[in-house]
C-alpha positions as CSV (number, residue, x, y, z in Angstrom):
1,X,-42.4,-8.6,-105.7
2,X,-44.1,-12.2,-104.7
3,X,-47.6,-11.5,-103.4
4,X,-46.5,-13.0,-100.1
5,X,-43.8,-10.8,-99.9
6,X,-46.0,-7.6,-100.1
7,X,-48.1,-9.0,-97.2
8,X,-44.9,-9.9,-94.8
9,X,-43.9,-6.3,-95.7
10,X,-47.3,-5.0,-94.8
11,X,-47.2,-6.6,-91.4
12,X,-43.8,-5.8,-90.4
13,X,-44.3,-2.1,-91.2
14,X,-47.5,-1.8,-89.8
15,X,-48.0,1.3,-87.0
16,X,-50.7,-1.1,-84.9
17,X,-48.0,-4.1,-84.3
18,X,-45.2,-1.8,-83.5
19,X,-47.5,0.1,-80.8
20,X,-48.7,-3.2,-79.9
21,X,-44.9,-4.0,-79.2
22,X,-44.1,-0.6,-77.7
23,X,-47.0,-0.8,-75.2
24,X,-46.1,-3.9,-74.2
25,X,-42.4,-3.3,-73.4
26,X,-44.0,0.0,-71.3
27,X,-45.9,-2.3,-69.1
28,X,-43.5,-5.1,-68.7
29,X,-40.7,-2.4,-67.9
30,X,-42.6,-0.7,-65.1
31,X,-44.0,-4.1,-63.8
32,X,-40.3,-5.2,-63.1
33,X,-39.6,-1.8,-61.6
34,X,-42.7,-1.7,-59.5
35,X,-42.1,-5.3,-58.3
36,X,-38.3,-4.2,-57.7
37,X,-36.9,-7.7,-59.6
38,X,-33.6,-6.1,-60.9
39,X,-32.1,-6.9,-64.4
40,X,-32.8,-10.5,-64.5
41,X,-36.6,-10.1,-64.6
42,X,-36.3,-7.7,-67.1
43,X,-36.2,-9.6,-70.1
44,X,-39.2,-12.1,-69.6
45,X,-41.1,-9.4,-68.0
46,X,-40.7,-7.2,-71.1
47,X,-41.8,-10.8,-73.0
48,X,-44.7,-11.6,-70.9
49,X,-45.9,-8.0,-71.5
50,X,-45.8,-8.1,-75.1
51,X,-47.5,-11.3,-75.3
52,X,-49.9,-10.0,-73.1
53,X,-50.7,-7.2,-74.9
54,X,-50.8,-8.9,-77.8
55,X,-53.2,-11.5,-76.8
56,X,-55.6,-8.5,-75.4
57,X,-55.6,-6.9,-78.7
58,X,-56.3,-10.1,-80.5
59,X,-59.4,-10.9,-78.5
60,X,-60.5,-7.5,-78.5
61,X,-60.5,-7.3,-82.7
62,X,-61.8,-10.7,-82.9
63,X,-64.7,-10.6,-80.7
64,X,-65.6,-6.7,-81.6
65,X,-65.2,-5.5,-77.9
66,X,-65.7,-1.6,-77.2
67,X,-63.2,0.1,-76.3
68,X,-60.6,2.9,-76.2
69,X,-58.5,2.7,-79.4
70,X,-55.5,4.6,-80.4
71,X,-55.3,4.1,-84.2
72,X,-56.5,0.3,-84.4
73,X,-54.6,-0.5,-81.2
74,X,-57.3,-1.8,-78.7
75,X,-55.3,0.2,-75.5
76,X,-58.4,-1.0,-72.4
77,X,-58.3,-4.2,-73.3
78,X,-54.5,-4.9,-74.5
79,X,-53.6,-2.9,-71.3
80,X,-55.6,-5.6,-69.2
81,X,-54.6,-8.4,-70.7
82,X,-51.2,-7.1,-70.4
83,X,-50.8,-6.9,-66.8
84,X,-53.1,-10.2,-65.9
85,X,-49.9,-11.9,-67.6
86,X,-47.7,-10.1,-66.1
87,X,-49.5,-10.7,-62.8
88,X,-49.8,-14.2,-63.9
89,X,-46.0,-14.9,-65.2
90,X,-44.8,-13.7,-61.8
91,X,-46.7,-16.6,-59.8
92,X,-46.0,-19.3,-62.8
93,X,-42.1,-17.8,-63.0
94,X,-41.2,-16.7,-59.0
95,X,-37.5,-15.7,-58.8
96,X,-35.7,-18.6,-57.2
97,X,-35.1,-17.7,-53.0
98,X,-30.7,-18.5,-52.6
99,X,-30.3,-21.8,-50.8
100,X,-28.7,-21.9,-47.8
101,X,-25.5,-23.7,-47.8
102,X,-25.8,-24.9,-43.6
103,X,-27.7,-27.5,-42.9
104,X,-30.5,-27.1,-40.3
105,X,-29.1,-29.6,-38.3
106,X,-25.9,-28.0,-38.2
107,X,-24.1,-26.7,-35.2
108,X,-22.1,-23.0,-34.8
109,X,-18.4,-22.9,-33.6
């Protein structure tokens, strides 16, 4: 196997990036549930919360932040991250109010 190969492998099987990815889904799951969106949120909730998460656990192994860890997963500070997108995703990506199809200046028979 190509050295490169053996890394890719490495990654894709690691326990860290798939609790990462679980935790993630978790939050973004119960943020569209809490914020009663419905199935069209779902998706980029789901998204927002994996990148989230992600991003929380990146800055937290970079910059050598204490915290509480499961494994090597940085759970305070991927959680926090986590739901500050979320948080932030909703006022960036608000669910479109249905137009009305009357005009205002229109009258009632």
């Amino acid at each position: 196997m190509h050295p490169l190969e053996d890394v890719i492998l490495d990654i894709a099987l690691s326990p860290t990036l798939w609790l990462c990815v679980l935790f993630g889904l978790v939050y973004g799951v119960l943020f569209t549930l809490w914020r009663g969106s419905g199935w069209g949120q779902l998706a980029r909730d789901a998204a927002v919360g994996v990148l989230g998460f992600a991003a929380g656990q990146l800055l937290a192994s970079v910059l050598r932040l204490p915290a509480v860890k499961v494994g090597e997963v940085h759970l305070l500070w991927g959680s926090l991250a986590s739901v500050f997108f979320l948080l932030v995703g909703r006022r960036l990506f608000r669910p479109r109010a249905a137009t009305s199809k009357t005009k205002s200046g229109s009258t009632r028979r």
